[in-house]
C-alpha positions in Angstrom: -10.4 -15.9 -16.6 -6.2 -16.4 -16.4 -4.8 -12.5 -15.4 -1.3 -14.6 -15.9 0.2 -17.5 -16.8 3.8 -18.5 -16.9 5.9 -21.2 -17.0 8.5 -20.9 -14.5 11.9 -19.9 -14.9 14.7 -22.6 -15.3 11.8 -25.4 -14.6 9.4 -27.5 -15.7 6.3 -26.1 -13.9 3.8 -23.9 -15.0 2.2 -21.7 -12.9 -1.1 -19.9 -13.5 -2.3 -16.4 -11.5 -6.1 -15.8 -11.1 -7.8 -12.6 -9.3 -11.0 -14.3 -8.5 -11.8 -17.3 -7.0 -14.9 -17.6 -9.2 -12.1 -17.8 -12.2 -10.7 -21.1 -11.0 -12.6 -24.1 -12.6 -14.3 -26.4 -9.6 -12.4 -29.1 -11.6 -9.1 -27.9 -10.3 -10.1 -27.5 -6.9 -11.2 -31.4 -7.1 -8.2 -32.5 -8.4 -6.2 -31.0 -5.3 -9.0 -32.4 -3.3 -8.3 -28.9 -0.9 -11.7 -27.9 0.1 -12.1 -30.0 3.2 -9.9 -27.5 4.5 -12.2 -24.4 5.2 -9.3 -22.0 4.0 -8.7 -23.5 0.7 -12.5 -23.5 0.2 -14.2 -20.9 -2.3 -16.4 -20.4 0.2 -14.1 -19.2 2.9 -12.1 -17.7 0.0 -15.0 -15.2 -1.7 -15.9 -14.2 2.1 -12.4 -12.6 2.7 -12.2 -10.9 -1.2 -16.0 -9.3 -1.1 -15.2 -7.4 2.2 -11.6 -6.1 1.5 -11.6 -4.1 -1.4 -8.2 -2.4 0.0 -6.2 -5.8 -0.4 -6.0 -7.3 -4.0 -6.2 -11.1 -4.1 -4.7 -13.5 -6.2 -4.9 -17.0 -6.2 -1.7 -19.2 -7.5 -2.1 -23.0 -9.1 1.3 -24.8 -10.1 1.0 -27.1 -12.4 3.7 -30.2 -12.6 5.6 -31.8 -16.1 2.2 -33.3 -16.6 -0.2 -30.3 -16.4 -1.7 -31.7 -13.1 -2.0 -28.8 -10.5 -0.2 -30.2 -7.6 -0.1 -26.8 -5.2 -2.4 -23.8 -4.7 -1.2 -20.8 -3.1 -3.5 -17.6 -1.8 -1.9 -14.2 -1.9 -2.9 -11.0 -0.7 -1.1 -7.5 -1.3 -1.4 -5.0 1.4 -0.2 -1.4 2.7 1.7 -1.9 5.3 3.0 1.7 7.5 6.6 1.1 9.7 4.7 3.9 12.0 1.8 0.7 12.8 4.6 -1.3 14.3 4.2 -1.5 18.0 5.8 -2.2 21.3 9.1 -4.5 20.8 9.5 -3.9 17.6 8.8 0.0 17.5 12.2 0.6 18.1 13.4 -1.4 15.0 10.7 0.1 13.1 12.1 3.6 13.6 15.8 2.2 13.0 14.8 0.9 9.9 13.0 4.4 8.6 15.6 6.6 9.5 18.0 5.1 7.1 15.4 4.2 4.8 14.7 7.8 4.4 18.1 8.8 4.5 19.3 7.0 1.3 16.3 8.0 -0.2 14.1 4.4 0.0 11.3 5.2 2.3 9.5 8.2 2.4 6.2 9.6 4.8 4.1 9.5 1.6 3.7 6.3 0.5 2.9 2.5 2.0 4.8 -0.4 1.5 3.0 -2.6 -0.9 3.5 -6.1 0.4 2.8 -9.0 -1.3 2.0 -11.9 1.1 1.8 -15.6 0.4 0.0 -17.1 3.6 -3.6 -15.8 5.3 -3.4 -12.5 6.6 -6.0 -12.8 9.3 -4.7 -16.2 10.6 -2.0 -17.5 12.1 -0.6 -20.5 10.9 0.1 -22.6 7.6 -3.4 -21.4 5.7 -1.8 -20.2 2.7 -0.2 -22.6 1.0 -1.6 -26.1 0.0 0.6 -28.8 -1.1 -1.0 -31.9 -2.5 0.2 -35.3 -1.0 3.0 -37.2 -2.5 4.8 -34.3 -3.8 8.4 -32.8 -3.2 7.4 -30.0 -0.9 11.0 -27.8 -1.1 11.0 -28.2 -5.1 7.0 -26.3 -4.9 7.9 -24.1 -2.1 11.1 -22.9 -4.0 8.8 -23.2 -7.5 6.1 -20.9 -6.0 8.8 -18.4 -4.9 10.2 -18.2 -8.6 6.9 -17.8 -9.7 5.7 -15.5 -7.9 9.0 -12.9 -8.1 8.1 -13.4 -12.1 4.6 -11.9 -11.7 5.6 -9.1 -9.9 8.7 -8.7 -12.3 5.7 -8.0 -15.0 5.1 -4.6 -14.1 1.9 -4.1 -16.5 -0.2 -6.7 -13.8 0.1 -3.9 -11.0 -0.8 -0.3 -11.2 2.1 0.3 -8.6 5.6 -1.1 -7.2 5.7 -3.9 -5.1 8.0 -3.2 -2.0 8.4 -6.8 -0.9 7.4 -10.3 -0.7 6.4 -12.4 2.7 5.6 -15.9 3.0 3.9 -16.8 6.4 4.0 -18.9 8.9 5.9 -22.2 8.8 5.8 -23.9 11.2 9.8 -25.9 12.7 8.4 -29.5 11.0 8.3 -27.5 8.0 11.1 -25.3 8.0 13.1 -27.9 6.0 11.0 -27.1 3.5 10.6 -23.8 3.8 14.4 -22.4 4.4 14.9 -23.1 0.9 14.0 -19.9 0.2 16.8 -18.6 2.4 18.8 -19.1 -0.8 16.5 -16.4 -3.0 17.7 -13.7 0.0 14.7 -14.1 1.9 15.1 -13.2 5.6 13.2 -15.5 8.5 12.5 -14.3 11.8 9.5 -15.5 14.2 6.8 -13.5 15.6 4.6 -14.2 18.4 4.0 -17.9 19.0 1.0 -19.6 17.8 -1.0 -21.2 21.2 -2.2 -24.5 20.3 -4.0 -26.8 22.8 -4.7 -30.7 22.1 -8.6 -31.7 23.9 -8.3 -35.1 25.8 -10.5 -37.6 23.8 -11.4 -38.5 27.8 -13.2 -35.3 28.2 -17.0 -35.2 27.2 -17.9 -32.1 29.3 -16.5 -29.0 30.6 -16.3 -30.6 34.1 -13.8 -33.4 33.2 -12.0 -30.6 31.8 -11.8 -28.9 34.9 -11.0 -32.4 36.7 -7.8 -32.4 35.0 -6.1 -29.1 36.2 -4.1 -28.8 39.0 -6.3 -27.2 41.9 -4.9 -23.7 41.8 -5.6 -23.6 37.9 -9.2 -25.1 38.7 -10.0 -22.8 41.3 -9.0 -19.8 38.9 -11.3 -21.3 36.3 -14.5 -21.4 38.8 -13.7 -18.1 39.5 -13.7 -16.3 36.3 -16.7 -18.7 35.5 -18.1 -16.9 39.0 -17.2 -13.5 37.8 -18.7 -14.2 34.4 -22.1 -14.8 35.5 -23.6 -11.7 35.3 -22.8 -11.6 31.3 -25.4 -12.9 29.2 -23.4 -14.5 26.2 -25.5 -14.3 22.3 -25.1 -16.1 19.3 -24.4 -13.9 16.4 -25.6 -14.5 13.0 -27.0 -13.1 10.0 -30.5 -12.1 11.5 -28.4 -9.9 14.5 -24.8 -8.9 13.2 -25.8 -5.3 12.2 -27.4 -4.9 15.6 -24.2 -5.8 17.1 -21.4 -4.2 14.9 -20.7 -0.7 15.6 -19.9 -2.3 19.4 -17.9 -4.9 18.0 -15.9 -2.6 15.3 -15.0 -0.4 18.5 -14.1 -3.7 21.2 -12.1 -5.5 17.8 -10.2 -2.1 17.3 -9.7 -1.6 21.4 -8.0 -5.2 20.8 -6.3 -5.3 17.6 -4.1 -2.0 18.8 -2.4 -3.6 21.5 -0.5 -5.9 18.2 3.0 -5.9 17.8 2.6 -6.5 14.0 -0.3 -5.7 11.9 -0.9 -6.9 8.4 -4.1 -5.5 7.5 -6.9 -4.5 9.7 -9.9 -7.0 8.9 -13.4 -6.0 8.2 -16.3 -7.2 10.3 -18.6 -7.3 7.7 -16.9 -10.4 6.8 -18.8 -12.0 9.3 -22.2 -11.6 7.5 -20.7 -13.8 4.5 -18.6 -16.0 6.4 -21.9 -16.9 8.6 -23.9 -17.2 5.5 -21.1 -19.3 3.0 -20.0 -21.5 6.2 -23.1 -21.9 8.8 -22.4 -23.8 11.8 -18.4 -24.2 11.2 -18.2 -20.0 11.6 -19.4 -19.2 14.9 -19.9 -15.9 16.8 -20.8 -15.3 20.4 -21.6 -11.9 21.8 -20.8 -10.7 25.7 -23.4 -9.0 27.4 -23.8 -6.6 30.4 -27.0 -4.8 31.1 -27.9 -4.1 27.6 -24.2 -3.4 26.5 -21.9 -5.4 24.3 -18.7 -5.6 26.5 -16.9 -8.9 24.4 -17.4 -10.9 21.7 -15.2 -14.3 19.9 -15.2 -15.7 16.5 -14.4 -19.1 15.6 -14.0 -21.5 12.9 -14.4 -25.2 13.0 -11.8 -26.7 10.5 -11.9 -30.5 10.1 -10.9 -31.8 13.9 -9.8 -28.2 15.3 -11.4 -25.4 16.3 -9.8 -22.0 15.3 -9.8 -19.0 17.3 -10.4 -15.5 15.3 -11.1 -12.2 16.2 -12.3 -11.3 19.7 -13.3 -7.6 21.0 -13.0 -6.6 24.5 -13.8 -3.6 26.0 -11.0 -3.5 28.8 -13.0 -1.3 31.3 -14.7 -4.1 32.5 -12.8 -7.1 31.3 -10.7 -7.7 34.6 -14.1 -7.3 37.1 -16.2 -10.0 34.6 -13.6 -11.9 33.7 -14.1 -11.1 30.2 -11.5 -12.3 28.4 -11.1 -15.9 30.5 -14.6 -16.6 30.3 -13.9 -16.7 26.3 -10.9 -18.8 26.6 -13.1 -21.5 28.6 -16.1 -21.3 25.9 -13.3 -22.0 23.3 -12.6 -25.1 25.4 -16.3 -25.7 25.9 -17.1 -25.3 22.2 -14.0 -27.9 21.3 -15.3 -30.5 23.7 -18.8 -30.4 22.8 -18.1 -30.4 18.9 -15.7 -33.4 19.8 -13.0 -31.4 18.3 -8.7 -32.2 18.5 -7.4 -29.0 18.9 -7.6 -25.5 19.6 -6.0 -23.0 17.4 -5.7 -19.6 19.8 -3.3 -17.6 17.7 -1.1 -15.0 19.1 -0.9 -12.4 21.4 -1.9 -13.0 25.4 0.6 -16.2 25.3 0.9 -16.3 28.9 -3.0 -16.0 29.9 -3.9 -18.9 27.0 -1.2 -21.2 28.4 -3.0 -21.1 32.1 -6.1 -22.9 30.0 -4.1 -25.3 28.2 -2.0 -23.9 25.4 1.5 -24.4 24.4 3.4 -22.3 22.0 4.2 -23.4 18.0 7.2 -21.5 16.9 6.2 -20.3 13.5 8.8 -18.5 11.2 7.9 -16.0 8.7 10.3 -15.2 5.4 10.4 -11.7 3.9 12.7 -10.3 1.3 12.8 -6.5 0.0 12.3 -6.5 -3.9 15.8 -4.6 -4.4 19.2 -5.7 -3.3 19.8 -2.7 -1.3 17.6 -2.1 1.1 17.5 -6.4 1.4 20.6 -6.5 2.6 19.9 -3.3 5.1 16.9 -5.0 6.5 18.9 -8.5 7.1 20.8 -6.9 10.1 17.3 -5.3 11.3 15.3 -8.7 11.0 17.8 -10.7 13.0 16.8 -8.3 16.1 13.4 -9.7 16.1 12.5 -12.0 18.2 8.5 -12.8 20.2 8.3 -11.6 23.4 9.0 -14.0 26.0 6.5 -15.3 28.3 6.3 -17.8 31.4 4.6 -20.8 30.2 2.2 -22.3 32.6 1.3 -25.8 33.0 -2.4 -26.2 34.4 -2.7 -30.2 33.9 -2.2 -32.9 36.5 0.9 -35.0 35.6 -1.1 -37.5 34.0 -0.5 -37.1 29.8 -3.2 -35.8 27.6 -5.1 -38.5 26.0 -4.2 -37.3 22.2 -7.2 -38.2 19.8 -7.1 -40.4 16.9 
């Protein structure tokens, strides 16, 4: 079922809004030829809906001058609270509600409803998908019109929409992407995204460890040494509920710590995402005498591996090495699965570049639905900047041996 179709202003293209993923015929997902790509795939897609009730979904397809869907775009609208906004940013956060409330735009009551294109949960481009061969800044732009049109037909929402975000481009794209800078979006970065390429020369943890510089190797075998006493569990379907209420309190222990918050995500995803995916969704549990003290999620996604959600509980994280010991069984995972790269996301920059990672700039665009308060959070959003960090560099001198 079509909740709304339009043809978009001023253009050629037609764009079609569903609220289920169900709704969209299979057909069009083969013509985009998307689903290799775990987060284009129903699968992956149903998992997220079914466990967030709080978020509403929709699902965008843009259709060219020929009525061939060329672009599919996921969107999720969530309540988002200035008062969630943590550590650097608190203080703009508080800037930004003081005059909000003063002219009368913000008030203690009520969330701002924020209408995301991107993935919520992930960092990185996982939002938008852009078949090959087409002109990426005319169907970025396109999917920005259409979008602003949908929300401009009030009778689709039973409330107001406060703003619209697209996330997170990364600097090849942003040619693309800053063409939105002329519909008054904003762009600022975040928290880098820590990627880290796997030598197609290492076939086991040990050749990793061959190729760090000794005082980076000798940390490794240490935390590896610390580690030992944790007995590490896979977590499936037959176990999760066993495991949860530890892992809902070690995720939330984790997910505080945040600068920036979109939407807090729901472990009983995990259930569905183990089921609808199998052996590319993996979960490993951290053990100490009967008690759950870490765990890690994962996806594998094509040639990379990409690092979700992980729960520590910090009281013992520094004497077992909790937190390191998952960083290494990210590597270990990648190597074994003969994986490219690693995906870590954000947060802990510092700590994932001492196993390998380097940072991704990624930019983010948001614009307030009315002029006024748009053009008050310009001067706010041009404060924001990610946290710096010193950048490590564990490898020998010799180059990475990038994969075909």
């Amino acid at each position: 079922m079509i909740l709304h179709q339009c043809k978009v202003k001023n253009s050629d293209y037609k764009a079609q809004f569903f609220r289920a993923v169900e709704a969209i015929p299979a057909k069009i997902f083969q013509e985009l030829h998307c689903t290799d790509n775990l987060y284009f795939n129903p699968k992956y897609l149903i998992s997220l809906a079914e466990n967030h009730p709080n978020i509403d979904f929709w699902y965008v397809i843009l259709y060219d001058v020929h009525d061939s869907p060329i672009a599919f775009a996921t969107i999720q609208i969530v309540d988002f609270f200035l008062e969630n906004v943590q550590n650097d940013l608190k203080g703009i956060a508080e800037k930004i509600q003081k005059i909000g409330r003063r002219l009368g735009l913000i008030t203690n009551r009520k969330p701002f409803k924020i209408l995301t294109c991107g993935n919520t949960f992930v960092s990185g481009e996982h939002g938008i998908f852009i078949k090959s061969n087409q002109n990426k800044q005319q169907v970025i732009k396109e999917l920005a019109k259409s979008v602003v049109q949908l929300v401009n037909d009030e009778k689709q929402f039973s409330y107001k929409i406060s703003g619209f975000m697209l996330k997170d481009f990364i600097h090849e794209s942003l040619f693309v992407s800053d063409e939105l800078l002329e519909y008054n979006y904003h762009s600022f970065n975040v928290e880098p995204n820590m990627l880290m390429q796997i030598d197609k020369d290492w076939h086991n943890f040990s050749d990793y460890l061959g190729a760090m510089k000794t005082k980076f190797r000798v940390k490794a075998k240490k935390a590896m040494e610390l580690s030992f006493p944790l007995d590490i569990v896979e977590i499936d379907e037959s176990n999760l509920q066993k495991y949860l209420p530890e892992m809902e309190v070690l995720y939330k222990s984790v997910s505080s710590k945040a600068e920036f918050n979109l939407g807090s995500f729901n472990l009983e995803s995990y259930g569905d995402l183990k089921k609808n995916l199998g052996e590319n969704y993996l979960i490993k549990g951290y053990v100490l005498n009967g008690r759950l003290v870490g765990f890690l999620s994962a996806m594998i996604n094509e040639a990379n591996l990409d690092a979700h959600f992980v729960g520590i509980d910090y009281e013992y994280n520094r004497e077992y090495a909790v937190y390191q010991r998952m960083l290494y069984d990210y590597i270990q995972i990648a190597i074994e699965n003969k994986l490219k790269q690693i995906n870590f996301g954000r947060t802990a920059s510092e700590i994932k570049s001492s196993v390998g990672a380097e940072p991704q700039n990624l930019t983010i665009y948001f614009r307030h639905k009315n002029h006024i308060p748009n053009k008050i959070l310009r001067f706010f959003i041009n404060k924001i900047q990610p946290t710096p960090f010193s950048q490590k560099f564990p490898f020998k001198v010799k180059t990475l041996v990038a994969q075909n």
